[in-house]
C-alpha positions as CSV (number, residue, x, y, z in Angstrom):
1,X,0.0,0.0,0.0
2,X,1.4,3.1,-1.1
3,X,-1.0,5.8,-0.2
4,X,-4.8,6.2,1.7
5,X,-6.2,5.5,-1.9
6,X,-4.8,1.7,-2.1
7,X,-6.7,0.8,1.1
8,X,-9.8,-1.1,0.3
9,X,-12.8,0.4,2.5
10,X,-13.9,-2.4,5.4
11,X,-17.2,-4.0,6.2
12,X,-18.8,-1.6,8.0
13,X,-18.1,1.3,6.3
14,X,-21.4,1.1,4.0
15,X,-23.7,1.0,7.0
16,X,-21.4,4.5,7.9
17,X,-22.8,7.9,6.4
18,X,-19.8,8.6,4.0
19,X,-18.6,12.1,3.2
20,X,-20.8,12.5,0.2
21,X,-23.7,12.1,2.5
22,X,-22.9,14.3,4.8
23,X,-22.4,17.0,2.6
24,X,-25.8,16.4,1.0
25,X,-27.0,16.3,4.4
26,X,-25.6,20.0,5.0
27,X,-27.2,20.7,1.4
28,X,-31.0,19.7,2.3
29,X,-30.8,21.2,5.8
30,X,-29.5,24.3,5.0
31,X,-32.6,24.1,2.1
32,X,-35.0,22.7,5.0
33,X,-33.7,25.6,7.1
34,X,-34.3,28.5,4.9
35,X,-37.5,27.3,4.1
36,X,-38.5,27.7,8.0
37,X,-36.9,31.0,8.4
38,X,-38.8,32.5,5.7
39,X,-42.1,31.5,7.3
40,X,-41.0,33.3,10.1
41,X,-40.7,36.4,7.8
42,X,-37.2,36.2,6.7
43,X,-37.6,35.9,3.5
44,X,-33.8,37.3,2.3
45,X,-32.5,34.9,4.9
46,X,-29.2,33.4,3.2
47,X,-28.6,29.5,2.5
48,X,-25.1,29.8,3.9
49,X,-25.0,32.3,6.4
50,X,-21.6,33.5,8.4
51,X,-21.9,33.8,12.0
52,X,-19.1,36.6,12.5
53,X,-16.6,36.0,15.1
54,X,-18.1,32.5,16.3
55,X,-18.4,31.5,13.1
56,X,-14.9,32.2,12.4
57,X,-13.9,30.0,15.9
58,X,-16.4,27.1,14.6
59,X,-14.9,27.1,11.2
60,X,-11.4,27.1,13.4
61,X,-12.5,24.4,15.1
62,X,-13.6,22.1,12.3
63,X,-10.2,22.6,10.5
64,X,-8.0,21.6,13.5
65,X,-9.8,18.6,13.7
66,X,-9.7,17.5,9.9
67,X,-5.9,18.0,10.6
68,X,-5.0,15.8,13.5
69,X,-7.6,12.8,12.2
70,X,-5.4,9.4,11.6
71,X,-5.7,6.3,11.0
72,X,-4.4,3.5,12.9
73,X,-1.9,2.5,10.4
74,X,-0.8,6.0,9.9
75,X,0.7,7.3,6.7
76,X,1.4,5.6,3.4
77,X,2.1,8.9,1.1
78,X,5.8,9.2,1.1
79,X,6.0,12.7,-1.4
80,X,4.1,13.9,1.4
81,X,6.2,13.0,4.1
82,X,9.1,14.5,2.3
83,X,7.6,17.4,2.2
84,X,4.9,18.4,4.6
85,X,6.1,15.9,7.5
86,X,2.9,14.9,9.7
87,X,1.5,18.2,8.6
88,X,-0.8,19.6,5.7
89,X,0.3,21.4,2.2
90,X,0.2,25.0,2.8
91,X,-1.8,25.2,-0.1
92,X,-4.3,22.5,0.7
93,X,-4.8,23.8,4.1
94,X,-5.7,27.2,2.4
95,X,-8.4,25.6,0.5
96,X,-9.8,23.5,3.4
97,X,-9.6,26.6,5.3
98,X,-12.0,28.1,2.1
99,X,-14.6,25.4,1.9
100,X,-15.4,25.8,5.4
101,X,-16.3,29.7,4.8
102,X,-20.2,30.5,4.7
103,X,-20.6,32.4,0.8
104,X,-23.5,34.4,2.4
105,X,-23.8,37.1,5.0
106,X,-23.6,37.3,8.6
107,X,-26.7,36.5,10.8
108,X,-28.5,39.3,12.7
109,X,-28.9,38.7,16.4
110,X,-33.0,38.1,15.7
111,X,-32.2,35.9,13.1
112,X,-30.1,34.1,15.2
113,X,-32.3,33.3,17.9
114,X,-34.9,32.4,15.2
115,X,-32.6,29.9,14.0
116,X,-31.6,28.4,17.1
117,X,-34.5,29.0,19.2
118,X,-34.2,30.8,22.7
119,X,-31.6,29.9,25.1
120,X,-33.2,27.6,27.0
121,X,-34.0,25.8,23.6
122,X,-37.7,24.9,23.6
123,X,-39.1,27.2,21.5
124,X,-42.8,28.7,21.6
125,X,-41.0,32.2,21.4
126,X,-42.9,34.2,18.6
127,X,-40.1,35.9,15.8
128,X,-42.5,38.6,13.7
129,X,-45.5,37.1,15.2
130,X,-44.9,33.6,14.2
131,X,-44.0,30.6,16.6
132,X,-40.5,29.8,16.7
133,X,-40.3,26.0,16.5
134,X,-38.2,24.0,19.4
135,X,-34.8,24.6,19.2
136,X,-35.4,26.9,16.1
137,X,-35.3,26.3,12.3
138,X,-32.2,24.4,12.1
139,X,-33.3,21.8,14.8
140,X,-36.3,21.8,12.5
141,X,-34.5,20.9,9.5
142,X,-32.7,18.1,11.1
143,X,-35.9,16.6,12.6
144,X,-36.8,16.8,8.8
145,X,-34.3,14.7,7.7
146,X,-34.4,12.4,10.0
147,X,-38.0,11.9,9.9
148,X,-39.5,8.1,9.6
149,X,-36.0,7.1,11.2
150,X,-36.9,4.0,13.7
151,X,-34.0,4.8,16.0
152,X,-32.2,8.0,16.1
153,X,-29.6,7.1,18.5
154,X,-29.2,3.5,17.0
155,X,-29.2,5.5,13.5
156,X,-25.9,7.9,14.8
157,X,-25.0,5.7,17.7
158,X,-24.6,1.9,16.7
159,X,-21.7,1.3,14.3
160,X,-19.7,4.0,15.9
161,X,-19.7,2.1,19.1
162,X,-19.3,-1.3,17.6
163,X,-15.9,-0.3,15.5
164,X,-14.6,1.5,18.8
165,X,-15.1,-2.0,20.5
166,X,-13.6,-3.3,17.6
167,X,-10.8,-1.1,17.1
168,X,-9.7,-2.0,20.8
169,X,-9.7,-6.1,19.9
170,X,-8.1,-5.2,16.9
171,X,-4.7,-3.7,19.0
172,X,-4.6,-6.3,21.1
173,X,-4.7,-8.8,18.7
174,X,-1.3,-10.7,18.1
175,X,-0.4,-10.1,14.2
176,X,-1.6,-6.6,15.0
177,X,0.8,-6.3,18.4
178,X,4.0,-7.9,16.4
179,X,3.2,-5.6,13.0
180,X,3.1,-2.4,15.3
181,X,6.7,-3.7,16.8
182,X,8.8,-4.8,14.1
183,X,7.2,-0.8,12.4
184,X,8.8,0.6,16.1
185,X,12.4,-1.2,15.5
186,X,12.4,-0.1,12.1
187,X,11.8,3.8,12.5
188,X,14.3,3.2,16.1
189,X,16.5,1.7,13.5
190,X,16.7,4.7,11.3
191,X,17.3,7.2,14.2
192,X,14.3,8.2,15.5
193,X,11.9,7.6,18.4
194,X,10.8,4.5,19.5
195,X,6.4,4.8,19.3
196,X,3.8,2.4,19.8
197,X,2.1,2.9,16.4
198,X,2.2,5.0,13.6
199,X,-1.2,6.9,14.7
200,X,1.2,7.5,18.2
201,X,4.0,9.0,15.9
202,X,2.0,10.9,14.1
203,X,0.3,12.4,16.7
204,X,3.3,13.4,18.8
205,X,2.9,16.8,20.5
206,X,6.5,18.1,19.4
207,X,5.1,18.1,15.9
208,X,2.3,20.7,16.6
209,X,3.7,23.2,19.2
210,X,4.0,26.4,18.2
211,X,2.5,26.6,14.9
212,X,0.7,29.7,14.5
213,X,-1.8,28.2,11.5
214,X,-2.5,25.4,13.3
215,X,0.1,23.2,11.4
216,X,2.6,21.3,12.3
217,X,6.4,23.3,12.5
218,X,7.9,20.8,9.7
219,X,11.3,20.5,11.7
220,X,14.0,18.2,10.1
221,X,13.1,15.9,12.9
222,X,9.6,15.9,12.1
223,X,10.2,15.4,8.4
224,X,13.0,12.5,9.1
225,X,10.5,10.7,11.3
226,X,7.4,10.7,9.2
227,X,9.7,9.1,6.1
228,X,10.8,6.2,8.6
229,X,7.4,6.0,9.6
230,X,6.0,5.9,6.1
231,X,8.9,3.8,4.7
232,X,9.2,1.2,7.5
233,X,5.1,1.2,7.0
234,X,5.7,-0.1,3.5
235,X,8.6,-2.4,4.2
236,X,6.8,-4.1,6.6
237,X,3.4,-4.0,5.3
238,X,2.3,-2.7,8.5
239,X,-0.9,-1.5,6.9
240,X,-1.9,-4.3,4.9
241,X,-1.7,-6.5,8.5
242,X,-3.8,-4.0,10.4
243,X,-6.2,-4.0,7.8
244,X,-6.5,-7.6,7.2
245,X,-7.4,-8.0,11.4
246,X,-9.6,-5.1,11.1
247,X,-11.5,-6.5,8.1
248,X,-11.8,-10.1,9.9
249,X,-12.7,-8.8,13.2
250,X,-15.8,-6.6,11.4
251,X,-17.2,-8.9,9.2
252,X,-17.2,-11.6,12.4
253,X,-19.3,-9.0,14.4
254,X,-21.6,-8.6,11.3
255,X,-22.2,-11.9,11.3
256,X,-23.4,-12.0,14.8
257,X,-25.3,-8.4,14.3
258,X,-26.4,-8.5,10.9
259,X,-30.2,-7.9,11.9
260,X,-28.8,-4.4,14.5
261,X,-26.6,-3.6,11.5
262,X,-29.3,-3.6,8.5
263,X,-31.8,-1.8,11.0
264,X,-29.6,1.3,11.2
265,X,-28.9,0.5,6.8
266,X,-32.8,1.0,6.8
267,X,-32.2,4.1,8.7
268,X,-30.3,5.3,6.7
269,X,-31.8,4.7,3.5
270,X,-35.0,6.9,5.1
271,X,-32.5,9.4,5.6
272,X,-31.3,9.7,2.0
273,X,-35.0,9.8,1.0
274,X,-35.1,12.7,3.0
275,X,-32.2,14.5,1.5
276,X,-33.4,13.1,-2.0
277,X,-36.7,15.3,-1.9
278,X,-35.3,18.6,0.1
279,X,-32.7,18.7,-2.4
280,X,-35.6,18.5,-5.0
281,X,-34.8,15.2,-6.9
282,X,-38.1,13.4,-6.2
């Protein structure tokens, strides 16, 4: 495996929203949301509005944490390692950085409260003499895509939990234990620090002090490490033996789950339908 791309997807990643859904799940809420606003007599309200100054910290927040996700196995793109260490492209961070901006103004504070409802969020306060519903147009919109769902909390709840329980067998598993050991010798090997894992190397705190864009400092450290890391990954095939555990450790709890699993499938087929008609295509 030479990069994230070469990594075949596991078992339970189609009973998973992917990131296609969730962006057409933005799409028909922000529709859905709209919609309720301008019954409440905002009729210019935007369909991607800013938020100022918390809108800025949200959109802060949500890059951060597109930067420090890893997986288990760690890295596998060695140009990148060369180059950008455990950090982000410059470039590609700009462009992250842009698709999280709103394209339409900032709210006004009555908008606001119209959108998310009154503090104490249940609703019933009236916005230009209209009811605000509970916890204000965008809980509205959700509770609109979601509708017909059996289970909400099995619907958002299951699978995570089942792949965190299996994530945990997974590391303690032998093949997994001796892969993860013989990849620590091999970067210790090559003059670096002894870790764990590669999801341990990568996220090593040294890497990420100090950097003013919320990227990592790219020391010549940083940059040695992550091409041991991604090398000895390769060698070793540490990735191909993490997944290979991973996808027989899932498809044994499918097995034994399949009716819990193709409930929240169902689930998520209704919410699809959902998105399907706010987003006009039935």
């Amino acid at each position: 495996m030479e990069s994230e791309d070469d990594v075949p997807a596991l078992p339970l990643e189609r009973y998973e929203f992917s990131s296609k859904d969730d962006k057409r799940m933005g799409q028909a809420r922000s529709r859905l949301q709209r919609k309720c606003m301008r019954t409440l007599g905002f009729d210019d309200f935007p369909l991607d509005p800013g938020f100022g100054p918390l809108g800025g910290a949200r959109m802060s927040e949500s890059f951060t944490s597109t930067m420090v996700q890893v997986s288990p196995y760690g890295m596998l793109d060695l140009d990148q390692a060369r180059r950008w260490g455990y950090g982000l492209d410059p470039d590609r961070a700009k462009a992250l950085e842009a698709e999280l901006e709103p394209t339409g103004r900032d709210l006004t504070s009555r908008e606001y409260e119209a959108l998310y409802g009154p503090d104490t969020g249940e609703g019933g306060r009236s916005v230009n003499g209209r009811k605000v519903p509970e916890g204000g147009c965008a809980a509205e919109a959700t509770r609109q895509t979601t509708r017909g769902v059996a289970d909400s909390g099995r619907l958002w709840g299951y699978v995570p939990q089942r792949i965190e329980k299996i994530d945990k067998a997974v590391a303690k598993d032998a093949r997994v234990r001796k892969a993860f050991r013989d990849w620590s010798r091999c970067v210790e090997d090559k003059g670096f620090k002894r870790y764990g894992s590669p999801a341990q190397a990568f996220r090593d705190k040294a890497w990420w002090k100090g950097g003013e864009d919320g990227n990592t400092g790219r020391t010549e450290r940083e940059l040695g490490t992550a091409v041991a890391d991604v090398e000895c990954n390769r060698k070793l095939n540490t990735a191909g033996v993490w997944w290979s555990v991973s996808n027989e450790k899932q498809r044994e709890d499918l097995r034994r789950n399949r009716s819990r699993y193709e409930a929240v499938r169902k689930d998520q087929d209704r919410v699809r339908a959902e998105v399907r008609a706010a987003l006009g295509e039935e």
